[in-house]
C-alpha positions in Angstrom: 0.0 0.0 0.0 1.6 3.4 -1.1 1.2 6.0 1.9 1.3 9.6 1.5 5.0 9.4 2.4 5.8 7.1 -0.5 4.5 9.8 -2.8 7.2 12.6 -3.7 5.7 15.9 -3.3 5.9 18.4 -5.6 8.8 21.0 -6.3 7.7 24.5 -5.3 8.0 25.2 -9.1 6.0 22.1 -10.2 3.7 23.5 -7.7 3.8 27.2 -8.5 3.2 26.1 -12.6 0.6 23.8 -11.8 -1.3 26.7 -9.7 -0.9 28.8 -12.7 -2.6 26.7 -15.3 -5.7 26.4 -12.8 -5.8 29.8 -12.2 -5.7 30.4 -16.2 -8.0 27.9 -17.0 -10.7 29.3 -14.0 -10.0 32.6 -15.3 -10.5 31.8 -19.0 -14.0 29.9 -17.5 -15.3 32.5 -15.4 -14.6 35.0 -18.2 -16.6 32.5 -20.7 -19.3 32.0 -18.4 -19.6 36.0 -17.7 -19.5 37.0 -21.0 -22.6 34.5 -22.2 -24.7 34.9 -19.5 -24.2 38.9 -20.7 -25.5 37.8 -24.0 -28.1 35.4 -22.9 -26.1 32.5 -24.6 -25.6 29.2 -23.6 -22.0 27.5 -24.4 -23.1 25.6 -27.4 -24.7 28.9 -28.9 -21.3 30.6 -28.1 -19.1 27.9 -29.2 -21.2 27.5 -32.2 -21.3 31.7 -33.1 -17.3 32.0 -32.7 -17.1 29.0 -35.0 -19.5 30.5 -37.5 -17.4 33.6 -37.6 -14.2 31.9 -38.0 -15.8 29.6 -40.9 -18.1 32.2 -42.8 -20.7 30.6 -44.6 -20.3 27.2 -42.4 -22.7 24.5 -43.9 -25.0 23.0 -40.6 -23.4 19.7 -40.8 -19.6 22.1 -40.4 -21.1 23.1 -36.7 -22.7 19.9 -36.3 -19.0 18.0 -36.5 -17.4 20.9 -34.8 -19.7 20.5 -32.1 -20.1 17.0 -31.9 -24.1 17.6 -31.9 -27.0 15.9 -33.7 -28.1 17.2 -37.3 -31.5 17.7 -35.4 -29.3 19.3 -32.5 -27.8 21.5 -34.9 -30.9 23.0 -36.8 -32.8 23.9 -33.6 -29.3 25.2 -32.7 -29.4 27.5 -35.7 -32.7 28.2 -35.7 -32.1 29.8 -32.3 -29.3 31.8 -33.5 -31.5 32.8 -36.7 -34.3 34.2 -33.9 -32.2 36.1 -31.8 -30.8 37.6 -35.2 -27.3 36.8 -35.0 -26.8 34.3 -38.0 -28.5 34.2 -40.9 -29.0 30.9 -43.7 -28.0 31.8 -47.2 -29.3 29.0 -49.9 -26.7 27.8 -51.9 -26.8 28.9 -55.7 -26.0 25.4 -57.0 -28.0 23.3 -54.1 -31.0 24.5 -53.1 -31.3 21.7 -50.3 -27.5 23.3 -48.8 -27.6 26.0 -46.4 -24.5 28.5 -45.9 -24.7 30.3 -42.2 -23.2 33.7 -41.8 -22.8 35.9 -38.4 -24.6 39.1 -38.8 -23.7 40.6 -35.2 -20.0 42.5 -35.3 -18.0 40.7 -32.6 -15.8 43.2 -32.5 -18.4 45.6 -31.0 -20.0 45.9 -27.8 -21.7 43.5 -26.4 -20.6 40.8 -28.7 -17.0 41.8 -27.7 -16.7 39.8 -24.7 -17.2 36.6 -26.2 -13.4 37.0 -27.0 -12.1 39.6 -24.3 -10.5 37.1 -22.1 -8.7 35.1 -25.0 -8.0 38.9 -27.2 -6.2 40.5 -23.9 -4.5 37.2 -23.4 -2.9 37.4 -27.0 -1.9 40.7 -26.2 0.3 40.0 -23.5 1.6 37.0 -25.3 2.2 39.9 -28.0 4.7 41.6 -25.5 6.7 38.8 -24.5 9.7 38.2 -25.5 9.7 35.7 -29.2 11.7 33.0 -27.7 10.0 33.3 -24.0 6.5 32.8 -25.8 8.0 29.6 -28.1 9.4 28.0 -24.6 5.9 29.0 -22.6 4.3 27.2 -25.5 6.7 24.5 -25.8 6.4 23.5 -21.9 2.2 24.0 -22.4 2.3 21.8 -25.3 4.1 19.1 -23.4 2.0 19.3 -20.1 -1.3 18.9 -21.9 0.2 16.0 -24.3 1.1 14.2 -20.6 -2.4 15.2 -19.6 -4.7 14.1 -22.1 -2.4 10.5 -23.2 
């Protein structure tokens, strides 16, 4: 039977690191959850919107893999998004049975801004650091989450 003992503890570093990537990752979570319940968005309408704008003219099965939803999932998803005006379908020229979906809000303006706040100040700071500082951050991040998720 291991004890407690038999464990080794944690280097204050390995501690201070790990502490860190919590604090980020509640930060980044807090800053999510703040920032949809502003908007009135759950986190698959949110997840679904910032994908949309990244992938202009996303077909519904595009969010649907993305997402990992149902096709029936995704239409009342979309249909949502269509009522509260913030996507829009477009038919397809060639296939009248294929839908396109486009964001009509600006997320770049108030309030729609603070669905990427957190993650836009974040890149900003990244911005100021040092080149090589930001490849090793992201080089020690990289290997901590490929240890985490084998």
């Amino acid at each position: 039977m291991q004890t407690s003992s038999d464990t080794p503890s944690p280097t204050p570093a390995e501690s201070t690191l790990q502490r860190a990537l919590l604090a980020y990752g509640e930060a980044r979570r807090s800053a999510a959850v703040d920032a949809r319940r502003e908007l009135s968005l759950n986190e698959l309408d949110a997840r679904a919107l910032l994908f949309i704008a990244e992938n202009p003219g996303a077909r519904p099965s595009h969010v649907r893999d993305h997402l990992g939803i149902t096709s029936a999932g995704v239409t009342t998803l979309i249909d949502r998004l269509v009522q509260r005006e913030t996507v829009r379908r477009d038919l397809d020229d060639d296939d009248r049975r294929v839908n396109h979906i486009t964001v009509i809000v600006d997320l770049d303006s108030p309030p729609w801004c603070r669905l990427r706040a957190f993650d836009d100040d974040i890149e900003s700071a990244i911005a100021s650091l040092d080149p090589t500082e930001a490849d090793r951050l992201a080089s020690v991040i990289d290997e901590l989450t490929s240890a985490a998720t084998r």
